[in-house]
GUTOR-110162 format. One record per residue (C-alpha): residue in one letter; x, y, z. Coordinates in pm, whole numbers, plus 50000, padded with zeros to 5 digits. Layout:
N
AXYZ/...
//
This chain:
750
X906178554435171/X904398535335476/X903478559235762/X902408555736058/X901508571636373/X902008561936751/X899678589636976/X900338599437284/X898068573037457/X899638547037280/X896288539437080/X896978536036692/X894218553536455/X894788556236089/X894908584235832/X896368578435494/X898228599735205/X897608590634837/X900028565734635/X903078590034482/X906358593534344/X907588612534689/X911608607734672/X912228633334905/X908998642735112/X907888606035131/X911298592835326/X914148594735125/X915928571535370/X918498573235231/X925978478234944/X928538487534814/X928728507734490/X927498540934437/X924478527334222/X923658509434554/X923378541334729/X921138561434497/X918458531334478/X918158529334889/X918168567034887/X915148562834653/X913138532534734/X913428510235047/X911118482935119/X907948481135293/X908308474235667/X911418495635668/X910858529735881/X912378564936020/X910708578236296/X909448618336328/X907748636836569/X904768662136557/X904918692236780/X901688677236961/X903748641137071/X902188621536787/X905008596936610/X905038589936261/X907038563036145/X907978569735807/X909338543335469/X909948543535152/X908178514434908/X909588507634559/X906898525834386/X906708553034593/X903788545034839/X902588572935076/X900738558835392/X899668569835728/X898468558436088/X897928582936353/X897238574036715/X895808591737015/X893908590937317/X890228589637131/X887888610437060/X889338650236895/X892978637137027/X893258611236784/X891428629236485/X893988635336227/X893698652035922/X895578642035585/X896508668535305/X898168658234964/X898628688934770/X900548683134439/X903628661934585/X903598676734965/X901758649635240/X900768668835564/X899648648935845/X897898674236076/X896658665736415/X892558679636386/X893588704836706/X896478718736513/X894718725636197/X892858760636324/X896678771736412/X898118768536075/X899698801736029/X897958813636335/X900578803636555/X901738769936389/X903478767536056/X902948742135839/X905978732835761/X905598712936126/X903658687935969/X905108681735629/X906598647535595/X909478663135347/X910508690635575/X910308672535908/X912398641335802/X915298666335696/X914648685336063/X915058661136251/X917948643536427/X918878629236736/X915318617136873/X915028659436876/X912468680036680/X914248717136623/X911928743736650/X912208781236563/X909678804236802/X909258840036710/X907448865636976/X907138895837115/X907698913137464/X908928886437706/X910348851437595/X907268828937613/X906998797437841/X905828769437558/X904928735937736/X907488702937599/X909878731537425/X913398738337563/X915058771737466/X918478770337365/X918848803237287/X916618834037227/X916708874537143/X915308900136946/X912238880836933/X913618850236808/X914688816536960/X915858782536902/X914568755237096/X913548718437057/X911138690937141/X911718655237228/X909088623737256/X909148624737591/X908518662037608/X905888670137310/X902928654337466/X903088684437707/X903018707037385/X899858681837252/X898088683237598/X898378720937650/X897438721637219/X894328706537334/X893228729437611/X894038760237388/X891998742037118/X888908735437326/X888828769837460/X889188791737117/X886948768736894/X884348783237122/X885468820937068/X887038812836703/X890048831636830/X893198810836744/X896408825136771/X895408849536920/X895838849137294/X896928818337567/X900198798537463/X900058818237103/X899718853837309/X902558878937221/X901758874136816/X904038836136908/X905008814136617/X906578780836579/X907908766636305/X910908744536150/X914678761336147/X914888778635807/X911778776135661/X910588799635388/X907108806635281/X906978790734871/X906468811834628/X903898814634360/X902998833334033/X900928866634080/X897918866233968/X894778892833966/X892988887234294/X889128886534366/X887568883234705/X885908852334779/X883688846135058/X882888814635222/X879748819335452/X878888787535724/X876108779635936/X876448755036238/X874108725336317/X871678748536481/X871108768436169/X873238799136328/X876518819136176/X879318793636315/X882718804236468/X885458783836498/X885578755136285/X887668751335965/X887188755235554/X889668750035314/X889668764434931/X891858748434646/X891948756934287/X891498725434092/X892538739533744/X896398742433890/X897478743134226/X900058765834174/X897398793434143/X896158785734496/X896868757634672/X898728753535018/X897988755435350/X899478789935425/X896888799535218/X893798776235182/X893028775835517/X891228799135719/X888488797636024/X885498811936024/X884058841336221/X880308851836227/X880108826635988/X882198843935729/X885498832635606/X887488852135343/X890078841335080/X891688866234774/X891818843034504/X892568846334126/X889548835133877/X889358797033774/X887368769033905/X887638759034300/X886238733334583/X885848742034939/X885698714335243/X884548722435541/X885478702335866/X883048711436168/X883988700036525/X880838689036740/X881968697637082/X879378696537401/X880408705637740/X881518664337781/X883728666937521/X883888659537122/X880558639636987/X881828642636603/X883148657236325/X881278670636006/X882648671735661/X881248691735380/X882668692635036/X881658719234741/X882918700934474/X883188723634220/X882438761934217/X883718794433916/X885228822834060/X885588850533797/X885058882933992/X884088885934406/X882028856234468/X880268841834769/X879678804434839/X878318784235125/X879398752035332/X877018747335602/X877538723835867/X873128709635811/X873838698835474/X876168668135660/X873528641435723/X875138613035554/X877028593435836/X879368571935758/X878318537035888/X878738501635783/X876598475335948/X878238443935933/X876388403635918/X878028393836262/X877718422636533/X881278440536532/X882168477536715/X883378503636535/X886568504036634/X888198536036379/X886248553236065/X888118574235782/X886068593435514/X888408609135213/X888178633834929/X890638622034628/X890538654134337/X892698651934085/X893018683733901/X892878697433549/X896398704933549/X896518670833663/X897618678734039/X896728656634322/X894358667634687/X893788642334899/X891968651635189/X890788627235489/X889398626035808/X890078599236107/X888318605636383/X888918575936557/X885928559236694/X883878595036678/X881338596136378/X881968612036091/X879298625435887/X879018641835515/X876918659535234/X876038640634931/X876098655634590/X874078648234250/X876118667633994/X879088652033911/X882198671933856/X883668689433521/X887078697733588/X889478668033696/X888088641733862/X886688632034202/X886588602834438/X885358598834749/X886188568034938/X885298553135312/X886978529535572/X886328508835862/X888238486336085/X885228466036321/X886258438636587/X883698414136733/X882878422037099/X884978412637406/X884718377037539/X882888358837235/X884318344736877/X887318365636759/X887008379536435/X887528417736279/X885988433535971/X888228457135750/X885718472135512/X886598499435202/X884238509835005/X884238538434692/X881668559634600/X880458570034238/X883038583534044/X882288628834044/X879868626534330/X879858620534669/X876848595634782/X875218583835076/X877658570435312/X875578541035498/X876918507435356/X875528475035415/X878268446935429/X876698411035294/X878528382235289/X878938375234979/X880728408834906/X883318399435173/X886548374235150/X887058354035468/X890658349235562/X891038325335866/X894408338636009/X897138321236224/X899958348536400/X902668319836476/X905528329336811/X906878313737051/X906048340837373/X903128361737426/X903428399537331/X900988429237227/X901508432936890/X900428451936578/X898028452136247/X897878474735997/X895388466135719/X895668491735452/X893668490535109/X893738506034762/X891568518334514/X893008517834179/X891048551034072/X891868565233757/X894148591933872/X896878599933679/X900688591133852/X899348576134102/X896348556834324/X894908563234617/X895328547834949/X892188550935165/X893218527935469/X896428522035636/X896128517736055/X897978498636309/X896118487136605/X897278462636915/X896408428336923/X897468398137166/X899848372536972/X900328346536928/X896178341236809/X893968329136543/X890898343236443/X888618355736140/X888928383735915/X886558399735706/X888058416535357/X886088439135096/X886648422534804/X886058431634416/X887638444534134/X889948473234172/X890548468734555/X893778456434671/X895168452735036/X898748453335180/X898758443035511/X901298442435754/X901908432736129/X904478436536367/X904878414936672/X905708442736951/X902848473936909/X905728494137155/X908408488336920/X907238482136577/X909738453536575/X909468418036415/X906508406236212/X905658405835799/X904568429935575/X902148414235263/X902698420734856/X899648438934773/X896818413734720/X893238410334555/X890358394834727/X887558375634516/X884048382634659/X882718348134887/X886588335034920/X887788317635168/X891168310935213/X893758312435480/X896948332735575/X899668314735830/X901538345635954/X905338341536094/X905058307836065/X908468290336062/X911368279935980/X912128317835890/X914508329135657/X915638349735366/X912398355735123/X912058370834745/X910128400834639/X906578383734502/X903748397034264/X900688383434341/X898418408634105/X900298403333751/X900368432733512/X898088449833691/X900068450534034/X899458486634128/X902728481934360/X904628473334117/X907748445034244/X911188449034256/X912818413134201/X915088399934429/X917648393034197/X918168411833859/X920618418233564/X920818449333330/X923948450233156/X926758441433358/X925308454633687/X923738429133939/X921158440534205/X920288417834506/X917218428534708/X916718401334992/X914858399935312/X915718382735648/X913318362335874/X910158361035625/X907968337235650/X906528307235394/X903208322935276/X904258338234907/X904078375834923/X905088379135272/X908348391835402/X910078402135723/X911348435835879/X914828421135779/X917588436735988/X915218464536137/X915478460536508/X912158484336555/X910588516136413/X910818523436802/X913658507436940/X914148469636971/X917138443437006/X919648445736734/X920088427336424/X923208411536246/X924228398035948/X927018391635703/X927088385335353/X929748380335058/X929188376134680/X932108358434473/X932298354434068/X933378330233956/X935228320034308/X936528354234339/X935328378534575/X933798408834455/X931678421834762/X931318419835117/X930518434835440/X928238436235771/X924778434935579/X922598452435917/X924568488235818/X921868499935599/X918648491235480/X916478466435650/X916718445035357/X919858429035171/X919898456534906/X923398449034723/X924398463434360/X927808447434194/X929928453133881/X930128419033700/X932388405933399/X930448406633075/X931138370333009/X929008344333137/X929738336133466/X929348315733801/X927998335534092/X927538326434454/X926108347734758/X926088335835130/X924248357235414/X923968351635768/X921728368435963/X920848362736383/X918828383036605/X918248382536991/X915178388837242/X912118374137342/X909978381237034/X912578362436842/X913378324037000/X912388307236718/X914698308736375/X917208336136540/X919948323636306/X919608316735949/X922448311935677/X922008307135295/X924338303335029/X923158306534670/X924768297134345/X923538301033969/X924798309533651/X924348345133479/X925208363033164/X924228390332990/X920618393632817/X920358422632563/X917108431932507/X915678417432798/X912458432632970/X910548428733270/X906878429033254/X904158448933381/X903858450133742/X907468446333779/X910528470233849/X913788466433789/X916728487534015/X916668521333844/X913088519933849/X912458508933480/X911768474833333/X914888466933117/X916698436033299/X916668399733356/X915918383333659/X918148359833779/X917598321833830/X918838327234247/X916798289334403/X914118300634649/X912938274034957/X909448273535127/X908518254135420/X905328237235617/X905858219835907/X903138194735948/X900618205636283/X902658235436355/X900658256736648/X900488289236674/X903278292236956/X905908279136719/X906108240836861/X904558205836681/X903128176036807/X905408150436964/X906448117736750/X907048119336398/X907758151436240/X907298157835865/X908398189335685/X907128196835350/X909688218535143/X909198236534815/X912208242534579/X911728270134334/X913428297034163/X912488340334158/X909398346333963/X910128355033657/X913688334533629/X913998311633360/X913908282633593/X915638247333540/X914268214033673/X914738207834024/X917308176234038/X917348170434369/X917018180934774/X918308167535069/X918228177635460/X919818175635748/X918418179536127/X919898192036471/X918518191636803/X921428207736982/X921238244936802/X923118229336512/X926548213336701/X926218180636554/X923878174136271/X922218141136100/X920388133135773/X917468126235728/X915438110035490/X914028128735229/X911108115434973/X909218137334690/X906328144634694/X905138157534354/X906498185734114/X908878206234327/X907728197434677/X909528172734891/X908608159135213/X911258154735493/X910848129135804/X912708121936111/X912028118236493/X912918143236753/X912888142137144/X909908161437324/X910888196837450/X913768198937159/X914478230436919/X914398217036589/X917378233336362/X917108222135966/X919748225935706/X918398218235326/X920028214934987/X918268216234681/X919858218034314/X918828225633950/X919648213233623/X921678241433528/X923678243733831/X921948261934015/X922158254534440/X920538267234775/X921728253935103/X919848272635382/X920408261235760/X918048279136022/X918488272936430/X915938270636627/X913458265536305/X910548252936572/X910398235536864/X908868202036953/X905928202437283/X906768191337565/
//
């Protein structure tokens, strides 16, 4: 599941949620047979979304990834607005703004910020809200009543109405973290509470009960009020482990929990708020602590001196910050708690004795641009700690631990658009790994410019752009990749002609995202998995027939698969997933199968390659025994299939800018014929191509010459100021075909 998070400024800031099986609470977004159904109801491809909204006007946007991926960006106005906080507990991700957290169960439930819940909720662009009260029916900024009595009404919230919730949130925040009196009087007066229709508290084994006592301090050394500690068992977590009951404020500087005996940690998150407004936020973890009768423990705000900073070889501002907890428990349950803060500092306490129960990992991550006006280049910078502690959290980037990626973001018209550079840590956690960086911030396209990657073993990055930030619409997402330390490569992004790309593996056995192929066998069942208007750079692929997280100009397409000349599916392929996503009954003898797709799409973002059609052919049959290997994922989420030998085209046009168009005179396209990774692939035999300069009413061919192995190079002539449309044909030795035809592929200066 990808998240992520437009504020109510518009600004993009990340958080993150830890790598999962989530079916249900990570998306479950939910063509043509009912084994079709279940697998988009289950998995649905990165760059896919569903949108939600928080009580407070934040926007999540919300997909499902093959293996189960949980991800997050939040967004805000900066400073405390944008702060989110991230909570995994044992299969639930909570994405809590940093003003709501004091409120949970004090006025806010939960349940208002848990992925699972809020996807079923809502409906309708409306978030449905249940307010309970007493005395007179309160007046709750951004909420509409619907109905109300006996101390209970139904109301909602929209987009366009939360923010007035999130802004009067705020000023109720500001006011009782100075008086530690949440919940307790303002918008909350009258013993209000808000939560999701239906709701019910969970319930939990009883268990003996002993007091525990968390005491805290503030930076000046004095009994602090107001700010937030949270207490999870990490034998099991179903002895104590949700927010209804980990959470609780202090007072005095004493917060109390009733807790059975077993081993715990405790994190403490301390706001630094001056009369100006926020200056930072203060993390401080207690590992590991035994409770076996009424104990006492303290988290004091002091003990946080270890900021996290990363100073960079070429100046760069700190543009967002996220420090994380990852604690896998005995029992083998998952907590996953982060802080964004935006572009506030974060600091932390360091510990020197490693853990004993589960296992712990703390992780940090930066996203740094270069300053306004000079060379454009960014830093996106992750960095673990020691496994059981938490250490010091200044890091010193040299060059040589970095990969440079020189970067090219290829359209025709100008637009604000969208990166999200997320990163992975494959810790040793069991069912799953953690994700420690997934944002999306604006940048102008179309550009070029420099980025800086962490690199080394066990760090891998999916990335992913869009090319309107308003929308979330158009763009490519990235197969998670591994950067060498010192590399230096390149990345062409959205660079045409566009058209229908494959699921790639890039990592091998050891993909932690494990691949679905685009085309694969088990028994007599076929599954397609195919994605619209991607790009030629191997791993990438488009947002398919997603018009936009957020709105955006529709998307059509069309396909139809025949056996054997005889047709066995077909339909409007925009109706459901983003992607092609197509499962068919086929005859257990060995057969001929062919698949044609259009696609178009319409708007400014798209005037290059807005049509595409493709018709594949190949031969199957059945393979008993057959297996996929690591890394790889076959339709009902095993490995026991075969892929299929479906012909796959990439293309380079020769001087291509970054606004889509080539150099006058004569043009020369390099194409690559290949088959799916994996496929037992036959020799190439041949390729041909055809060229239009009238949006494909009359075409010509053109000469085509190879050019070594599988690669071909095609040359012809076309007017200055023309759209270039291409139609190739390429065949194998086993009669296998691909003819692909794509209008408006690029567009020849002027």
């Amino acid at each position: 599941m990808n998240v992520g998070k437009l504020g109510r400024a518009g600004a993009w800031r990340p958080a993150a949620a830890a790598l999962a099986a989530l079916v249900t609470a990570s998306g479950g977004l939910a063509v043509t047979a009912p084994p079709a159904a279940a697998l988009t109801a289950t998995v649905t491809p990165a760059g896919s979304a569903r949108t939600v909204t928080l009580i407070n006007g934040d926007r999540l946007a919300v997909a499902v990834s093959p293996s189960g991926v949980a991800a997050a960006t939040a967004g805000g106005a900066g400073g405390l607005a944008s702060a989110l906080i991230r909570l995994r507990l044992a299969g639930q991700a909570y994405e809590i703004p940093a003003d709501a957290l004091p409120y949970l169960n004090r006025g806010l439930s939960p349940d208002l910020f848990d992925l699972g819940p809020l996807l079923r909720a809502e409906a309708g662009g409306r978030l449905p809200v249940r307010v309970s009260y007493r005395g007179a029916l309160p007046a709750l900024p951004g909420v509409r009543i619907t109905r109300s009595g006996g101390g209970i009404a139904q109301g909602y919230l929209t987009a366009a109405s939360a923010p007035a919730f999130g802004a009067a949130l705020a000023r109720q925040f500001a006011a009782d973290h100075r008086r530690g009196s949440y919940g307790t009087d303002g918008m909350f007066a009258g013993a209000v509470s808000i939560g999701l229709p239906g709701a019910a508290a969970p319930t939990r084994p009883d268990f003996p009960m002993h007091t525990l006592t968390v005491t805290g301090t503030d930076l000046a050394g004095q009994p602090d009020t107001g700010d937030v500690v949270g207490v999870f068992n990490v034998d099991n977590l179903l002895k104590f482990g949700d927010p209804i009951e980990t959470s609780n404020v202090f007072d005095q500087g004493v917060a109390k929990f009733s807790v059975p005996a077993g081993h715990y940690m405790a994190i403490g998150l301390f706001f630094d708020i001056t009369a100006a407004g926020p200056t930072g936020m203060r993390v401080v973890t207690l590992p590991q602590f035994t409770v076996a009768g009424d104990t006492t423990v303290a988290v004091n705000e002091p003990t946080a001196t270890s900021e996290v900073a990363m100073v960079t070889p070429r100046p760069a501002v700190v543009r967002d910050i996220t420090f994380g907890i990852t604690r896998l428990t005995a029992h083998g349950d998952l907590i996953e708690d982060a802080v964004d803060a935006g572009n506030l500092p974060v600091w932390t306490n360091v510990t020197t004795t490693p853990v004993t129960v589960g296992t712990l990992h703390a992780a940090a991550t930066g996203y740094l641009t270069a300053r306004a006006g000079g060379p454009r280049y960014e830093y996106d910078l992750a960095f673990a700690g020691p496994s059981g502690l938490i250490g010091p959290q200044r890091y010193v980037v040299t060059p040589a631990s970095l990969a440079t990626v020189r970067a090219g973001y290829f359209q025709q018209g100008k637009s604000v658009g969208g990166w999200a550079p997320s990163s992975i840590f494959g810790f040793d956690i069991t069912g799953g790994i953690a994700i420690l960086f997934a944002d999306i911030f604006p940048f102008g396209l179309p550009r070029t410019g420099t980025q800086y990657f962490s690199a080394g073993p066990a760090l891998y990055w999916f990335n992913q752009y869009w090319q309107s930030f308003a929308t979330l619409s158009g763009g490519q997402s990235d197969a998670a990749r591994a950067f060498t330390p010192g590399e230096v490569t390149s990345q062409d992004w959205n660079a045409g002609p566009l058209h229908p790309g494959p699921n790639v593996n890039l990592l091998g056995p050891g993909n932690p995202l494990p691949a679905l192929s685009s085309a694969s066998r088990a028994g007599n069942t076929l599954t397609l998995w195919i994605t619209p208007f991607s790009d030629n750079t191997p791993g990438h692929t488009g947002t398919g027939f997603l018009s936009g997280v957020f709105g955006g100009p529709p998307v059509t397409g069309r396909y139809q698969l025949d056996q054997n000349g005889k047709k066995i599916a077909a339909g409007t392929a925009a109706t459901g997933p983003p992607d092609l996503i197509l499962q068919a009954r086929l005859s257990p003898r060995p057969a001929t199968l062919r698949l044609a797709l259009t696609t178009a799409r319409t708007g400014y973002l798209y005037q290059l390659s807005p049509a595409t059609s493709t018709v594949w052919t190949w031969r199957t049959a059945r393979r008993p025994g057959a297996r996929l290997p690591a890394g790889w994922l076959c339709a009902d989420l095993t490995r026991t299939c075969a892929v299929q030998p479906m012909m796959t085209l990439l293309y380079r046009v020769r001087a291509l800018a970054t606004n889509g168009s080539a150099r006058t005179g004569r043009q020369l396209v390099g194409v690559t014929a290949g088959h799916l990774q994996l496929a037992r692939a036959a020799a190439i035999t041949g390729l041909t191509a055809q060229v239009s300069v009238n949006d494909g009413r009359t075409w010509r061919a053109v000469p085509v010459r190879p050019a070594g192995g599988t690669r071909f190079d095609v040359t012809f002539n076309a007017p200055p100021g023309s759209y270039v449309s291409l139609r190739v044909h390429a065949a194998d030795a086993a009669g296998g075909q691909i003819t692909e035809t794509v209008i408006r592929a690029y567009r020849i200066a002027p």
